[in-house]
MOPAC internal coordinates of N, CA, C and O (Angstrom, degrees):
PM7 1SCF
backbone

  N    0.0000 0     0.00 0     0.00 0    0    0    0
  C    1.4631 1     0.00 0     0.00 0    1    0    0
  C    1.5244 1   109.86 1     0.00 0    2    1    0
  O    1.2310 1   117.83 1   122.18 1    3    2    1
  N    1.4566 1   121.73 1   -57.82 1    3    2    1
  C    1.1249 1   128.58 1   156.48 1    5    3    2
  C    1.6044 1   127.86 1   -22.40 1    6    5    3
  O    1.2310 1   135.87 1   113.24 1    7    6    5
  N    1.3211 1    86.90 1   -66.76 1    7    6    5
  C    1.5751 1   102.65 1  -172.64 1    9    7    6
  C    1.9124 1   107.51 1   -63.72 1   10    9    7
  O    1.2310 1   121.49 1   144.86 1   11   10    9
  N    1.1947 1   114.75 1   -35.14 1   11   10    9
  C    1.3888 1   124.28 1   160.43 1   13   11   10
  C    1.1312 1   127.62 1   -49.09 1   14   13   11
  O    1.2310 1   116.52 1   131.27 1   15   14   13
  N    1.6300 1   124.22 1   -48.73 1   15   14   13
  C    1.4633 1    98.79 1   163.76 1   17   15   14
  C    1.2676 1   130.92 1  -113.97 1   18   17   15
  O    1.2310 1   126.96 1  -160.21 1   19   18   17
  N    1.5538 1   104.23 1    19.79 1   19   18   17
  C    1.7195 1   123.87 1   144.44 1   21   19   18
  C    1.5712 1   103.22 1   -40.52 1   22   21   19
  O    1.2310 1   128.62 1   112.55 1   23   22   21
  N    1.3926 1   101.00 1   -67.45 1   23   22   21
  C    1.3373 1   107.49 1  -171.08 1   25   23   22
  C    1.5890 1   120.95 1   -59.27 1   26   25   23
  O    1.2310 1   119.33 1   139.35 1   27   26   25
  N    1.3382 1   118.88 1   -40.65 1   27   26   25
  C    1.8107 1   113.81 1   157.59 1   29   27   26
  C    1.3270 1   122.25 1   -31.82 1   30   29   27
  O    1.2310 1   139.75 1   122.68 1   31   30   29
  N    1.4225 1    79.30 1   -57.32 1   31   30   29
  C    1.7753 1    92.72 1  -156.57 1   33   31   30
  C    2.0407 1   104.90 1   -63.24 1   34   33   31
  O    1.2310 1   120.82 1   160.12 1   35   34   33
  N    1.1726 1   116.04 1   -19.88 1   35   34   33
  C    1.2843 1   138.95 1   166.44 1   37   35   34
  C    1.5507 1    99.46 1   -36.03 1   38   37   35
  O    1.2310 1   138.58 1    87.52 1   39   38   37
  N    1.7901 1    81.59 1   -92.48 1   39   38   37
  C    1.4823 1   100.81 1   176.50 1   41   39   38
  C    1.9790 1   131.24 1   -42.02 1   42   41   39
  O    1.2310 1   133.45 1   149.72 1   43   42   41
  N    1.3608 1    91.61 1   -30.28 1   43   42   41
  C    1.6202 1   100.01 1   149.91 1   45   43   42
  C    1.2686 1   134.07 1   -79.66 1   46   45   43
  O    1.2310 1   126.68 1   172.64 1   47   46   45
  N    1.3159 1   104.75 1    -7.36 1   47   46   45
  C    2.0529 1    95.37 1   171.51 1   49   47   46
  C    1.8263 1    88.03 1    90.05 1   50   49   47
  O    1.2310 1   124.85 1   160.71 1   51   50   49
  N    0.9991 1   108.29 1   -19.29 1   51   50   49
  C    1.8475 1    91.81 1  -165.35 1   53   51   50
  C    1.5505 1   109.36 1   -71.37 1   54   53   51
  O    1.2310 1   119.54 1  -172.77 1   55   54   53
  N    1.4340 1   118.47 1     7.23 1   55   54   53
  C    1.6520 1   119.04 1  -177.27 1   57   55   54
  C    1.3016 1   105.63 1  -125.68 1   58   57   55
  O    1.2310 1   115.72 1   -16.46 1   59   58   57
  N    1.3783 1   125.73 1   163.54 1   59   58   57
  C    1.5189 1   118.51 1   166.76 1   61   59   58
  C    1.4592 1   100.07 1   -90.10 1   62   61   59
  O    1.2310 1   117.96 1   -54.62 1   63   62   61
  N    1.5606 1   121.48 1   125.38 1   63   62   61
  C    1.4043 1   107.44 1   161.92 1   65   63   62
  C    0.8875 1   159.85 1    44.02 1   66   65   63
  O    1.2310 1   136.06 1    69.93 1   67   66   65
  N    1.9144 1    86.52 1  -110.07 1   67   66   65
  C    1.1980 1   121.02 1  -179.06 1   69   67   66
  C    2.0007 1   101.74 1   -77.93 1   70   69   67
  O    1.2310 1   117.83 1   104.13 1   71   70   69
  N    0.7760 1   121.74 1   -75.87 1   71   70   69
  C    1.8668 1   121.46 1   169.73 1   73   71   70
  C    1.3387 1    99.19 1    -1.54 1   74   73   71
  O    1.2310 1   121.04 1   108.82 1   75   74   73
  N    1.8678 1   115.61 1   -71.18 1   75   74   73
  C    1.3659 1   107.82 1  -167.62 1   77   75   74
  C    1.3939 1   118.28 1   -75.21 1   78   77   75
  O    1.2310 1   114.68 1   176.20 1   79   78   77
  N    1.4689 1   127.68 1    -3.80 1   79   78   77
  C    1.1782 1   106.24 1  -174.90 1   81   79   78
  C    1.7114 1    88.93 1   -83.35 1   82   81   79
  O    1.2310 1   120.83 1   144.13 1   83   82   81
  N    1.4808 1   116.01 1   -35.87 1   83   82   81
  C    1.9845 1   107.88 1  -166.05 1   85   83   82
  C    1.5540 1   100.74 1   -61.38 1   86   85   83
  O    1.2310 1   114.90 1   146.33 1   87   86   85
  N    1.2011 1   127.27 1   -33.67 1   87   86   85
  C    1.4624 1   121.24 1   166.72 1   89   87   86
  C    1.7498 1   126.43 1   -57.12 1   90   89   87
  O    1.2310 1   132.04 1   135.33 1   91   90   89
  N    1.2860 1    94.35 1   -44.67 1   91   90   89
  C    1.9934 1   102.08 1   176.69 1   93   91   90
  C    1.6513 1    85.30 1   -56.78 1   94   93   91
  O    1.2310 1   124.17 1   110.16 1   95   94   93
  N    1.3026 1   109.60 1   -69.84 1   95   94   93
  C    1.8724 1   123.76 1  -149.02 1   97   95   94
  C    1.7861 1    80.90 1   -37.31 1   98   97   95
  O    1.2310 1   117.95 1   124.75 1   99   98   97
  N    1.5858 1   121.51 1   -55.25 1   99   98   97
  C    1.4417 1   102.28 1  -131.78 1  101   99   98
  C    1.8838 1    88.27 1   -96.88 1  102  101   99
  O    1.2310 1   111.46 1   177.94 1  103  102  101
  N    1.1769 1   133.70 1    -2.06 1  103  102  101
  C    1.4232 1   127.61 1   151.16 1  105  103  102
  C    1.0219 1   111.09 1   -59.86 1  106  105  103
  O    1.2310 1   118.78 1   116.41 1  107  106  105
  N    1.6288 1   119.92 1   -63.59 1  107  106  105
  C    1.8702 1   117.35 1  -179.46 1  109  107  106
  C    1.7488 1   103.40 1   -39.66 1  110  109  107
  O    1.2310 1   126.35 1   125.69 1  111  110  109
  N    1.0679 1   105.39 1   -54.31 1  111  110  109
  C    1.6660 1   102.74 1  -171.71 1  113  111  110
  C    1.2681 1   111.44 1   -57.62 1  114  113  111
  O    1.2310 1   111.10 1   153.39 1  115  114  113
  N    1.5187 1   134.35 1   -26.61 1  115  114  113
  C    1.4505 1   131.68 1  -169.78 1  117  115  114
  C    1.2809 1   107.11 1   -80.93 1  118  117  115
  O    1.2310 1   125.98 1   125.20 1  119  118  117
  N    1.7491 1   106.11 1   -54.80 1  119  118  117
  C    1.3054 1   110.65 1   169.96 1  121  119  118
  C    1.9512 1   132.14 1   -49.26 1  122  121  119
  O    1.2310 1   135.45 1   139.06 1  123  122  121
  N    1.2831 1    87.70 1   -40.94 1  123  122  121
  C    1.8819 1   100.53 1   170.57 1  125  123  122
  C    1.7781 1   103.31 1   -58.59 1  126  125  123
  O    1.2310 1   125.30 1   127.26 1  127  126  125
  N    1.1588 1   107.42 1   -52.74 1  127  126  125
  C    1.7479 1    97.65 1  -167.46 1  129  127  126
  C    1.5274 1    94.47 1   -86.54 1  130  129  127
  O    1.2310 1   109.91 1  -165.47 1  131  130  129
  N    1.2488 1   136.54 1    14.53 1  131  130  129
  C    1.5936 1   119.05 1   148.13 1  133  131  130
  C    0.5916 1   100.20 1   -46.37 1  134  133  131
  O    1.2310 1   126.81 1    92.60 1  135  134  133
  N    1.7286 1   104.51 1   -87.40 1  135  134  133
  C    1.4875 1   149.06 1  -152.71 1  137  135  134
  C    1.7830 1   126.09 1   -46.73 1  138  137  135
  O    1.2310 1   134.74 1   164.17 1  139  138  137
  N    1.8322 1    89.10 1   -15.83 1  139  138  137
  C    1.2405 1   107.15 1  -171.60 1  141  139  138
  C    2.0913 1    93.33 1  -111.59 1  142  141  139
  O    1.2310 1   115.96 1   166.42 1  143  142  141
  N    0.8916 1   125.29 1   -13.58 1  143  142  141
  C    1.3583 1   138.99 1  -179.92 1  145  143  142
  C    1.9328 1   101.25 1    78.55 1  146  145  143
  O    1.2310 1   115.64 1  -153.25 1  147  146  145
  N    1.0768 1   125.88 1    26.75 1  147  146  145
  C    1.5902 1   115.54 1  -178.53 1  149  147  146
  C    1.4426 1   125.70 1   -83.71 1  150  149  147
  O    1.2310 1   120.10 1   180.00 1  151  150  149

């Protein structure tokens, strides 16, 4: 859900970039070591 309108707001110019990609990167990573139990 998060990562979804990270990603809008991208596509709108309303984020810098780079910010949202270190935010996606470091959700994907939280979510992976759930999912992975680490």
């Amino acid at each position: 859900m998060a990562g979804r309108v990270a990603g809008s707001m991208v596509e709108r110019g309303s984020v810098p970039a780079p910010a949202a990609r270190a935010a996606a990167a470091v959700h994907l990573e939280r979510r992976t070591s759930q999912y992975l139990g680490w």
